[in-house]
C-alpha positions as CSV (number, residue, x, y, z in Angstrom):
1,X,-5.2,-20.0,-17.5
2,X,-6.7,-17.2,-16.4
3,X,-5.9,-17.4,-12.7
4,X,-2.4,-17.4,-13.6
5,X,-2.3,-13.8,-14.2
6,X,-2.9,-13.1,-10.8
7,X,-0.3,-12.0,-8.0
8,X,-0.8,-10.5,-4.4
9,X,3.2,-9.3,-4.2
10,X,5.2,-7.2,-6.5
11,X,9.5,-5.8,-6.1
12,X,9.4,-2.4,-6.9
13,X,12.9,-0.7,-7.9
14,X,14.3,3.0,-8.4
15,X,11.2,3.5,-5.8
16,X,11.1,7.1,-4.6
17,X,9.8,8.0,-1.5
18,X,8.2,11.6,-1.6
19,X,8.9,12.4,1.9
20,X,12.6,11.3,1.1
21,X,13.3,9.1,3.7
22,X,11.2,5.2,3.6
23,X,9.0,4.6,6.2
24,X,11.0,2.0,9.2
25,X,8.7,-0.8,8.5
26,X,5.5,-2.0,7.1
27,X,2.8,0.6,6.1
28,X,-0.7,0.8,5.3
29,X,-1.6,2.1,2.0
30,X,-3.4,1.8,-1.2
31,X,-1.4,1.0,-4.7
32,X,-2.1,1.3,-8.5
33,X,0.0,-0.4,-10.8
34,X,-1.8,1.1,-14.0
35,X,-2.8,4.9,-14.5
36,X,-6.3,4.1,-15.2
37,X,-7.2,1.9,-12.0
38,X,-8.5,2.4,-8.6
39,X,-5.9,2.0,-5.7
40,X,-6.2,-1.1,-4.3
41,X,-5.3,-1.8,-0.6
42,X,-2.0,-3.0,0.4
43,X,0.8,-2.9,2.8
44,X,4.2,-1.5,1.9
45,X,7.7,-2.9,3.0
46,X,10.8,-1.0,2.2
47,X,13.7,-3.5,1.9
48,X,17.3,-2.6,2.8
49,X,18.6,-2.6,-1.1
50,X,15.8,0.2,-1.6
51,X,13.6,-2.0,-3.2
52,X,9.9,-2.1,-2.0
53,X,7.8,-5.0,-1.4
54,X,4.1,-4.5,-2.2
55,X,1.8,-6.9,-0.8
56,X,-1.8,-6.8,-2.0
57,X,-5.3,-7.4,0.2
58,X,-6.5,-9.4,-3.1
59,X,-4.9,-10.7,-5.6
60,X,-4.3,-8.4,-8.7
61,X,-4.4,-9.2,-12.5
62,X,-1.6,-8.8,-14.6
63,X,1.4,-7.0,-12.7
64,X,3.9,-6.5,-15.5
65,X,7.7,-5.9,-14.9
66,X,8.6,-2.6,-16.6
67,X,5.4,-0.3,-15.1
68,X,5.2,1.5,-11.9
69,X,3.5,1.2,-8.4
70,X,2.7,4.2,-7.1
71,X,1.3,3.8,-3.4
72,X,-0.9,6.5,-1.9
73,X,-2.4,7.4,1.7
74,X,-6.1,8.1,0.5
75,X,-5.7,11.0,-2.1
76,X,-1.6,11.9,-0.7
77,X,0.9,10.0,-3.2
78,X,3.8,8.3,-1.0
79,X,6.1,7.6,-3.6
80,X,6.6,4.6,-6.6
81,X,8.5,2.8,-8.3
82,X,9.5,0.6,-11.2
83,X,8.0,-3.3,-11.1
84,X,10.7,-5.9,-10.9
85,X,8.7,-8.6,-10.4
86,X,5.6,-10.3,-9.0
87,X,5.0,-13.2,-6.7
88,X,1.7,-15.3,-6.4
């Protein structure tokens, strides 16, 4: 079904942080998790593996393990990562 392909959380992996160092808690921010569409908002966890936890205002059609997130303040790129996985 349709609806199925839709998830609001994603584990990113290999995430790099542009500034270097993550951020000490939740931020803010705006995602993509395919080159050719808008950023979407969201709020960014870091995790203590180095993993980051992406969770989405709405929910977002097919995030596929394999691609990258790529998070962004407005047009600034924060850093991304690799998808893991996604959570409904």
């Amino acid at each position: 079904k349709e609806q199925e392909l839709y998830a609001a959380t994603l584990k990113a992996v290999d995430f790099n942080w542009i500034a270097g160092a993550p951020p000490q808690g939740p931020i803010p921010c705006e995602a993509k998790i395919r080159y050719s569409q808008n950023p979407q908002p969201a709020t960014a966890m870091p995790n203590e593996d180095g993993s980051v936890t992406v969770t989405f205002q709405a929910p977002q059609r097919a995030i596929t393990p394999g691609q990258a997130a790529v998070l962004y303040d407005n047009d600034t790129v924060l850093g991304g990562g690799t998808i893991k996985e996604a959570f409904r």
